[in-house]
C-alpha positions in Angstrom: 108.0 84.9 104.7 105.6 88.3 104.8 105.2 90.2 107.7 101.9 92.1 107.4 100.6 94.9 109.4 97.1 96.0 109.5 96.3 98.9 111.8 93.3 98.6 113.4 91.1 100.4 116.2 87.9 98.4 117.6 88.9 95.5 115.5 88.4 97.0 112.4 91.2 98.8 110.0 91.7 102.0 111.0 90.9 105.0 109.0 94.0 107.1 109.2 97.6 105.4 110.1 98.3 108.5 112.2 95.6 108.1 114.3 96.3 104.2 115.3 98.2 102.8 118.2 97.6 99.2 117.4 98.6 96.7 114.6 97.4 93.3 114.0 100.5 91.4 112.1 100.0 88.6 110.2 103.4 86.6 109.2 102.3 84.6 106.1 104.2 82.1 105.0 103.5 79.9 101.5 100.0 81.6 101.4 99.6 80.2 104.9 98.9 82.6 108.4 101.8 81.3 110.1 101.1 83.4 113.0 99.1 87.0 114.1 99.6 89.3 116.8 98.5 92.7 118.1 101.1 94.9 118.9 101.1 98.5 120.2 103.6 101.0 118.8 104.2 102.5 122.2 103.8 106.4 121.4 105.6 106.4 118.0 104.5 109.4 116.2 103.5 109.2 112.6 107.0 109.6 111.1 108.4 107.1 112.9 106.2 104.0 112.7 107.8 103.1 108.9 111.1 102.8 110.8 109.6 100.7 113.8 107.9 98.3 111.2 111.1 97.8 109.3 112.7 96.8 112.6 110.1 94.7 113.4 110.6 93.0 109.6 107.3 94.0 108.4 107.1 93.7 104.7 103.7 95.0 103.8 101.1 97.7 105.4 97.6 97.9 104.4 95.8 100.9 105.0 92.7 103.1 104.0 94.0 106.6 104.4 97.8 107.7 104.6 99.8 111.1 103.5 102.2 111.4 100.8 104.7 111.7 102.8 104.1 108.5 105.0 104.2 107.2 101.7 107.2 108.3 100.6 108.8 107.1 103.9 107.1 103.4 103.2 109.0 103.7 99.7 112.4 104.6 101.0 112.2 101.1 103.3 111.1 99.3 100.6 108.0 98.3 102.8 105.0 97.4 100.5 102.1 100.2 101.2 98.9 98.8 100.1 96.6 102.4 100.6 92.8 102.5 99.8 91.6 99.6 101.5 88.1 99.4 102.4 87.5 99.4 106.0 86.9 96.0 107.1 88.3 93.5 110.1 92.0 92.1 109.6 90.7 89.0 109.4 88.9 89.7 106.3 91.5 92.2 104.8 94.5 89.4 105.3 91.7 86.9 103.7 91.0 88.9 101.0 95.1 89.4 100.8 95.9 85.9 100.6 92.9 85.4 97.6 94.9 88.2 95.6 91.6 89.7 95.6 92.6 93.2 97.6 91.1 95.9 96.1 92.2 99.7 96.5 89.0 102.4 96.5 90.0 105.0 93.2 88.5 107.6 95.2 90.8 107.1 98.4 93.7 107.2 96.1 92.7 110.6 94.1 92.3 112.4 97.6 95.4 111.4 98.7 97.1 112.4 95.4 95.0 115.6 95.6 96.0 116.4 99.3 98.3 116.0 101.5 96.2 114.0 104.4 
């Protein structure tokens, strides 16, 4: 089973994972939604949300904008970090997941590579 964590703000992805406070999870299992939540991370800062989604089993993040270093944190958990994602709902984005079908932005990527967000 996945556990997949989309943050989002007005039900839509977020643009920046530091600047969210809520996460729609998605545990997928066979290609099926199994089940979806919304949970809050309760005043984590930045640094510490890829150690309170490992706790939590999350398996995969998808995301528009994140730092390098965010990134690196991801890594080190072995949490899947899918960056570049065009800003959509997470009903879409898991949609578009499931299909094999999600896309990262080129441009998204080369800023982030470029500077440290």
């Amino acid at each position: 089973m996945k556990k997949i964590a989309i943050p989002v703000v007005n039900g839509m992805l977020c643009e920046f994972l530091s600047q969210c406070s809520h996460y729609m999870i998605f545990e997928v299992e066979h290609g099926l939604i199994k089940n979806k939540e919304l949970l809050v991370s309760e005043g984590k800062e930045t640094r510490e949300l890829p150690e309170w989604m490992s706790q939590l089993g999350i398996t995969d993040v998808i995301v528009f904008k994140v730092s390098k270093e965010i990134i690196q944190l991801f890594s080190y958990l072995k949490i899947h970090l899918f960056v570049g994602i065009q800003i959509n709902s997470p009903e879409s984005i898991i949609e578009e997941y499931l299909c094999g079908n999600l896309r990262s932005d080129n441009g998204i990527i080369n800023k982030i590579l470029e500077l440290n967000l």
